[in-house]
C-alpha positions as CSV (number, residue, x, y, z in Angstrom):
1,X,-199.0,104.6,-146.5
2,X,-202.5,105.1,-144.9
3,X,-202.9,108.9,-143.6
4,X,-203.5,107.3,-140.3
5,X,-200.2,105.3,-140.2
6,X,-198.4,108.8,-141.8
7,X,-199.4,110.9,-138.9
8,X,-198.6,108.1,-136.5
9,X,-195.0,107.6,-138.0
10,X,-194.4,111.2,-137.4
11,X,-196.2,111.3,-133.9
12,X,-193.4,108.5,-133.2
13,X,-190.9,111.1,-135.0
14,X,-192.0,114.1,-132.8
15,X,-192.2,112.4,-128.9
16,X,-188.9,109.6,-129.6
17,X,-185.2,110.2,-130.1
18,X,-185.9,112.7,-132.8
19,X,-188.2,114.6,-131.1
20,X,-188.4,118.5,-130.4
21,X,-186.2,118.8,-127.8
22,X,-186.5,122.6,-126.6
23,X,-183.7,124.5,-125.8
24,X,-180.6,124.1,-125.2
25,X,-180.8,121.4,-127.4
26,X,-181.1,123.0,-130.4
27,X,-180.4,126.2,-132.7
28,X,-183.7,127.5,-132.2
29,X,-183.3,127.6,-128.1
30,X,-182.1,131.3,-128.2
31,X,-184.5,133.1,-130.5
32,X,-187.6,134.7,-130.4
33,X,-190.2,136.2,-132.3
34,X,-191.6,135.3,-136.0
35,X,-189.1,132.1,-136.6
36,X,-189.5,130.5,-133.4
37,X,-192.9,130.8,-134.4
38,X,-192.3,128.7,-137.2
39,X,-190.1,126.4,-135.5
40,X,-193.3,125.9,-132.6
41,X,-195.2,125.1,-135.7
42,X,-193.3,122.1,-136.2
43,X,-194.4,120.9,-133.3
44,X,-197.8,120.8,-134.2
45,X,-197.5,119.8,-137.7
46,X,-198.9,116.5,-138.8
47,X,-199.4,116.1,-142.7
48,X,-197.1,116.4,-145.4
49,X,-198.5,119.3,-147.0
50,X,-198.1,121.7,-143.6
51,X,-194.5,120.4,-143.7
52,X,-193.5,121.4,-147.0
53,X,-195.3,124.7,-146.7
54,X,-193.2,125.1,-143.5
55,X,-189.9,124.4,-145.0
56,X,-190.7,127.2,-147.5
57,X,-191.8,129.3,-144.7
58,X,-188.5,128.6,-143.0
59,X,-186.0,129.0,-145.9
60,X,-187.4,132.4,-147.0
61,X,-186.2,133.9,-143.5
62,X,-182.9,132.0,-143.6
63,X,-180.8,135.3,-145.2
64,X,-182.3,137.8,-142.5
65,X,-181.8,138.7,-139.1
66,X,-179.2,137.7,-136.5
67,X,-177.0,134.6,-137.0
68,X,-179.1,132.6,-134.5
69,X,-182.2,133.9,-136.0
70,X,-181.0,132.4,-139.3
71,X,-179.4,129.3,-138.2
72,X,-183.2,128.4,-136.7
73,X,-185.0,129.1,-139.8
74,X,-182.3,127.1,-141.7
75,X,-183.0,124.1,-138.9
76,X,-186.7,124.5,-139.1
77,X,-186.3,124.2,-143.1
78,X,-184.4,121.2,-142.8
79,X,-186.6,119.2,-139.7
80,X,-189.5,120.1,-142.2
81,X,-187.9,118.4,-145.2
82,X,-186.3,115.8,-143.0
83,X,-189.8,114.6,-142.1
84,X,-191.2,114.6,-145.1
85,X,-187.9,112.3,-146.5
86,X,-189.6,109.8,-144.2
87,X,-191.8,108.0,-147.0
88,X,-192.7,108.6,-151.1
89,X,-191.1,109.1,-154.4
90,X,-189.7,112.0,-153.6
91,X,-187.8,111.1,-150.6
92,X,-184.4,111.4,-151.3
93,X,-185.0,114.6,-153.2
94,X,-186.5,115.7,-149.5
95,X,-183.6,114.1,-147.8
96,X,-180.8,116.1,-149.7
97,X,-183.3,119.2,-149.1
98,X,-182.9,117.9,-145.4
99,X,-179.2,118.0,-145.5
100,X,-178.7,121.3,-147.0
101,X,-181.0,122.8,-144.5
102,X,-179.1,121.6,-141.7
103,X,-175.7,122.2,-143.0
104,X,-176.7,125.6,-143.6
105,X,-177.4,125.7,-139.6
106,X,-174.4,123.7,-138.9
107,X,-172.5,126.7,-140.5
108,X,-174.4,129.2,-138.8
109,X,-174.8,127.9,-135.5
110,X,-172.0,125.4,-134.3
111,X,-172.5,125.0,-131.1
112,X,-176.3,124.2,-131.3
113,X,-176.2,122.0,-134.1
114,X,-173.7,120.1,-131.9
115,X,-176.6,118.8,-129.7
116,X,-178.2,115.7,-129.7
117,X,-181.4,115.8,-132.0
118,X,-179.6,118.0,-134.8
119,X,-176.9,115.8,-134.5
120,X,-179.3,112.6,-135.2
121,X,-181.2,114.1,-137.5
122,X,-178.2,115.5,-140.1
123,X,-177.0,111.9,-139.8
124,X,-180.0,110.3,-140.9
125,X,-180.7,112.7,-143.5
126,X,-177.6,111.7,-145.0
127,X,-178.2,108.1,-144.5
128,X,-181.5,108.6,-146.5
129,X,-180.0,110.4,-149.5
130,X,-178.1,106.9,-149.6
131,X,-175.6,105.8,-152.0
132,X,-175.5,107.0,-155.6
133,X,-172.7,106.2,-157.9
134,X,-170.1,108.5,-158.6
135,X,-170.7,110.5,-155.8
136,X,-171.9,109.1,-151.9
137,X,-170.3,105.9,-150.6
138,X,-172.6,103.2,-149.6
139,X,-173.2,103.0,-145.9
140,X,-170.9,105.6,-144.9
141,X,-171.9,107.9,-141.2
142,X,-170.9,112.0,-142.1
143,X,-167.4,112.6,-141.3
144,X,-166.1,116.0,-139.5
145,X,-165.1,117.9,-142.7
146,X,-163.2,121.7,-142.0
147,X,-163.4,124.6,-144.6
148,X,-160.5,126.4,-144.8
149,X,-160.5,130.2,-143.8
150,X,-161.2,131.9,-147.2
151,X,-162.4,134.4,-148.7
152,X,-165.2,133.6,-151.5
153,X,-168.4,131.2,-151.6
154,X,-168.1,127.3,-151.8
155,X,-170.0,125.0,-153.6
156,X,-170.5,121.3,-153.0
157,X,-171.6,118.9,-155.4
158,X,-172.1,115.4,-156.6
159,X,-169.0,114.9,-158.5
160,X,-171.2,112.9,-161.0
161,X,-174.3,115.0,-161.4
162,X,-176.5,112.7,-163.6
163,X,-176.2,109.6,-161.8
164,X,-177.9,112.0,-158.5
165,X,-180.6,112.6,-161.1
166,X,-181.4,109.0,-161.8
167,X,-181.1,108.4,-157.6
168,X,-183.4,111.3,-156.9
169,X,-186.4,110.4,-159.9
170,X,-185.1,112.0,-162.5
171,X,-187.2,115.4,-162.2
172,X,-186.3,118.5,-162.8
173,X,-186.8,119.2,-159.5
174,X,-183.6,117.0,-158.4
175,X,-181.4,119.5,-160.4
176,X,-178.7,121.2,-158.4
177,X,-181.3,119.7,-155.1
178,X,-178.3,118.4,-153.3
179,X,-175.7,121.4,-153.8
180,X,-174.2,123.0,-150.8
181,X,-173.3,126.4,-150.8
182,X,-171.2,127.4,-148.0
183,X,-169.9,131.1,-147.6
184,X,-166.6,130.9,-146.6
185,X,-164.4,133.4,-143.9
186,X,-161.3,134.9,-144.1
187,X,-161.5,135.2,-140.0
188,X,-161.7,131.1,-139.6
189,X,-162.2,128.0,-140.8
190,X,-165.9,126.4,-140.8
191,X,-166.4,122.4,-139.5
192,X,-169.0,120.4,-141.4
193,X,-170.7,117.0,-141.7
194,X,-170.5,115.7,-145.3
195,X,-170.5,112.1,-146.3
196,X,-167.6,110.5,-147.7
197,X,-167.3,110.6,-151.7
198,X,-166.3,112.1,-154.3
199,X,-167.4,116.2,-154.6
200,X,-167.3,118.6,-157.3
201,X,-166.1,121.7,-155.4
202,X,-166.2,125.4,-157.1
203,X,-164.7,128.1,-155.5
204,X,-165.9,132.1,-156.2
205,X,-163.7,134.3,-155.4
206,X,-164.1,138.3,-156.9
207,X,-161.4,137.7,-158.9
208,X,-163.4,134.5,-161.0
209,X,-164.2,131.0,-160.4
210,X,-162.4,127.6,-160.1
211,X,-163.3,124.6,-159.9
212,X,-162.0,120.6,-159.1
213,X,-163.5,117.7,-157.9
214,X,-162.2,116.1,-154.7
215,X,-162.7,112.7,-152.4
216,X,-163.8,113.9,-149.5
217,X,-163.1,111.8,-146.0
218,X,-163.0,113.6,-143.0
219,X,-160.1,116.3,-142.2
220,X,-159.4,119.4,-144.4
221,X,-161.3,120.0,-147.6
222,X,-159.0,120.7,-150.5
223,X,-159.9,123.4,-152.4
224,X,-159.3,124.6,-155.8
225,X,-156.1,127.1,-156.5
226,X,-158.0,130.4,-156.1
227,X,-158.3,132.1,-159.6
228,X,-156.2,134.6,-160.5
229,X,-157.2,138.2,-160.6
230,X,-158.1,139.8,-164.1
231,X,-155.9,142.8,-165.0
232,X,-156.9,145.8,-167.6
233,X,-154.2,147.9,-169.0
234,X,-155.0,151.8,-169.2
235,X,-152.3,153.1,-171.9
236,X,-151.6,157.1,-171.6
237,X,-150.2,159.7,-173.2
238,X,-149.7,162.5,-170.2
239,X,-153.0,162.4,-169.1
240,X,-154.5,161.5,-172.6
241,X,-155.4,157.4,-173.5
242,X,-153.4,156.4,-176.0
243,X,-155.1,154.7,-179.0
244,X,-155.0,151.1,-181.1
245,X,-152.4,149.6,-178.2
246,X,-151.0,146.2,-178.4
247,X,-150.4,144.4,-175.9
248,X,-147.7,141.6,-176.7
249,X,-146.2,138.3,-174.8
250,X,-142.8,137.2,-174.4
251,X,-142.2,135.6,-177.2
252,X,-143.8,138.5,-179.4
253,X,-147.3,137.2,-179.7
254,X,-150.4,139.6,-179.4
255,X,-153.0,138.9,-176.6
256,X,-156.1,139.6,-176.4
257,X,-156.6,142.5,-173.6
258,X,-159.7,140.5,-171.9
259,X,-157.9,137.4,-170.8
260,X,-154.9,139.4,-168.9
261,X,-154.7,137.6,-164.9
262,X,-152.0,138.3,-162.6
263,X,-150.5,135.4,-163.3
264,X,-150.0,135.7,-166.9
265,X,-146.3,137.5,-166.2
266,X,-144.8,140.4,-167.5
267,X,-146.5,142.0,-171.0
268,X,-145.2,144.6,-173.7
269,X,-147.0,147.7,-174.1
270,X,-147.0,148.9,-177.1
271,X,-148.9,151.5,-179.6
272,X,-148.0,153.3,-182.9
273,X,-145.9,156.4,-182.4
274,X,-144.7,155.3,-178.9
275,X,-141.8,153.6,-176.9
276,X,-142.8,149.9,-176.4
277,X,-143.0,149.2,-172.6
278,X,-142.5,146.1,-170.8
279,X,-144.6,146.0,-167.3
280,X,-145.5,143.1,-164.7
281,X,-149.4,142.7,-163.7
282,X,-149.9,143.4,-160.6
283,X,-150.7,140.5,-158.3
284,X,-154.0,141.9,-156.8
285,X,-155.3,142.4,-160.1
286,X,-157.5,146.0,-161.3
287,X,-156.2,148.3,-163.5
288,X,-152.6,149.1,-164.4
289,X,-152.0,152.4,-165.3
290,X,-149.3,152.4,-168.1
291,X,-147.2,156.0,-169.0
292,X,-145.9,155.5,-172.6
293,X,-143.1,157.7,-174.0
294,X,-143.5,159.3,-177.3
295,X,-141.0,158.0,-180.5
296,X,-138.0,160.4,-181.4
297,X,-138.4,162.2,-184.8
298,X,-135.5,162.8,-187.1
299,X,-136.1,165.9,-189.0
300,X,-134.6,165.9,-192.7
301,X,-134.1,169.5,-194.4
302,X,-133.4,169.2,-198.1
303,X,-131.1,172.1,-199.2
304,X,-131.6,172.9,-203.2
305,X,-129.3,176.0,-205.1
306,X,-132.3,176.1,-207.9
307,X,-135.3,175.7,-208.4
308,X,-136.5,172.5,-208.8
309,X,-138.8,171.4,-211.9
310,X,-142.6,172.1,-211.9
311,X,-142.8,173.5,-208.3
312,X,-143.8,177.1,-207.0
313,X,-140.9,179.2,-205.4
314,X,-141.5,180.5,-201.9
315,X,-139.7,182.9,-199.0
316,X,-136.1,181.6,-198.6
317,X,-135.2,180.7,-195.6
318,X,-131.6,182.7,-195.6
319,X,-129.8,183.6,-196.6
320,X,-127.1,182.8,-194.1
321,X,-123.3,183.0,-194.2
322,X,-120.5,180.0,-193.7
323,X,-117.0,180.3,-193.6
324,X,-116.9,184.3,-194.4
325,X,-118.8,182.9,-197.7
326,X,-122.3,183.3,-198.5
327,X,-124.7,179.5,-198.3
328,X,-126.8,178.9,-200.3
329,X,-130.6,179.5,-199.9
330,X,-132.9,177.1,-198.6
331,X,-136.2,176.6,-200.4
332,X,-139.7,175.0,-199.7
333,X,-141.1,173.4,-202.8
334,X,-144.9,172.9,-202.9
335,X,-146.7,171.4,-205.5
């Protein structure tokens, strides 16, 4: 497309139903300072190369500041890619960049990515990605879409990762381009607008990572069974750690100390010269701290009436009396 028919296509872009339109209509109506600066520049920005230097501008200031002041520079990020989607090679790699900027405002900022422009512009971002095998539906509108309240981070993905590749023009570039990552909170859930498809979701929790992949509709987004906490086992002697322990399963086998989880049920304790112990994992996961009992000893005392063959005679240990009659001595023997 002519440069004169490019700035005219986003002229059109900027003064019709996707234009600018100022607060309250968007996420950037109540902020001030150095990102509504970025998002005024938006306004004024005509070629493609001011756009994409824009959307970097934007997405370096998306982790600082106040949730507003965020949730603009993640809608200024996305508007910048979403009008450079409009035409090229590249425009579905700029039209998933589009999407991820605007979900990432969506999260931040509910209630003004609920007006009209961001509402019309998250659509047709999503529209523009289009269908791809595996993954997106043809032809499908975004569909209301609610995180459950969780704690951990959430990743969304093409369920079929290659076939987005071959859809975006197979560049580097389009790796991992249309990933969502959502963080998620234990104080709520979050709503979002996510095409209908199938979605490689990966939850990361501190206890580990899991990981399913889902068809996504509309309604609540299934997640993967939260990983089970890892558990270390701290064996002691008082307040000494005990050495060379074992740690064994039900049925007697040993396991390897780096793959205990809460779930694994209860484990034997056990170490030479000690009391094997049976204990359940704790359910939160951490350390368990493990008190081990020392074995019994049986002490053996060998009583001789000569002396044996080939040893050195020491001190007797008697003599003693039994009975009113005199015992017989008891010798050490060393060699």
């Amino acid at each position: 497309m002519p440069a004169r028919a490019w700035t005219s296509a986003v002229a059109w872009l900027l003064s019709g139903g996707l234009a600018w339109a100022g607060p309250p209509e968007t996420p950037c109506a109540r902020v001030e300072g150095p990102v509504a600066a970025l998002a005024a520049r938006l306004g004024s920005t005509r070629d493609r190369g001011a756009f994409a230097r824009l959307a970097q501008d934007a997405a370096a200031l998306v982790d600082a500041g106040t949730p507003h002041e965020r949730a603009c520079a993640a809608y200024t990020a996305g508007s910048a890619w979403f009008f450079l989607s409009a035409q090229g090679a590249d425009r579905r790699y700029h039209a998933a960049a589009a999407v991820g900027g605007l979900l990432r405002a969506q999260q931040l900022d509910p209630e003004g990515m609920a007006a009209r422009q961001p509402v019309s512009r998250l659509r047709e971002a999503w529209l523009r990605v289009g269908a791809v095998p595996g993954w997106l539906e043809p032809g499908r509108d975004p569909a209301a879409v609610t995180l459950p309240a969780r704690e951990g981070t959430l990743r969304l993905a093409p369920a079929d990762p290659a076939a987005w590749k071959v859809a975006c023009g197979a560049t580097a570039s389009c790796d991992g381009a249309a990933d969502v990552e959502v963080a998620l909170s234990p104080a709520g859930p979050i709503a979002l607008s996510l095409r209908p498809g199938q979605y490689a979701v990966t939850l990361t929790t501190p206890c580990g990572t899991a990981r399913h992949t889902t068809p996504v509709a509309g309604g609540t987004l299934a997640l993967p069974p939260e990983p089970a906490c890892p558990v270390a086992i701290d064996a002691r002697d008082g307040v000494q750690p005990v050495a060379d322990v074992q740690l064994l399963d039900a049925a007697g086998r040993a396991l390897d100390p780096g793959s205990l989880r809460a779930d694994g049920g209860p484990v034997t304790v056990a170490a030479p010269g000690f009391e094997p112990r049976r204990v359940s994992l704790p359910t939160s996961g951490g350390t368990l701290e493990v008190p081990l009992v020392r074995c019994a000893v049986e002490l053996v005392v060998v009583v001789a009436r000569g002396r044996a063959g080939g040893g050195r005679r020491r001190r007797p240990l008697g003599p003693a009396t039994r009975a009113g009659r005199a015992a017989p001595a008891m010798w050490i023997w060393t060699r």
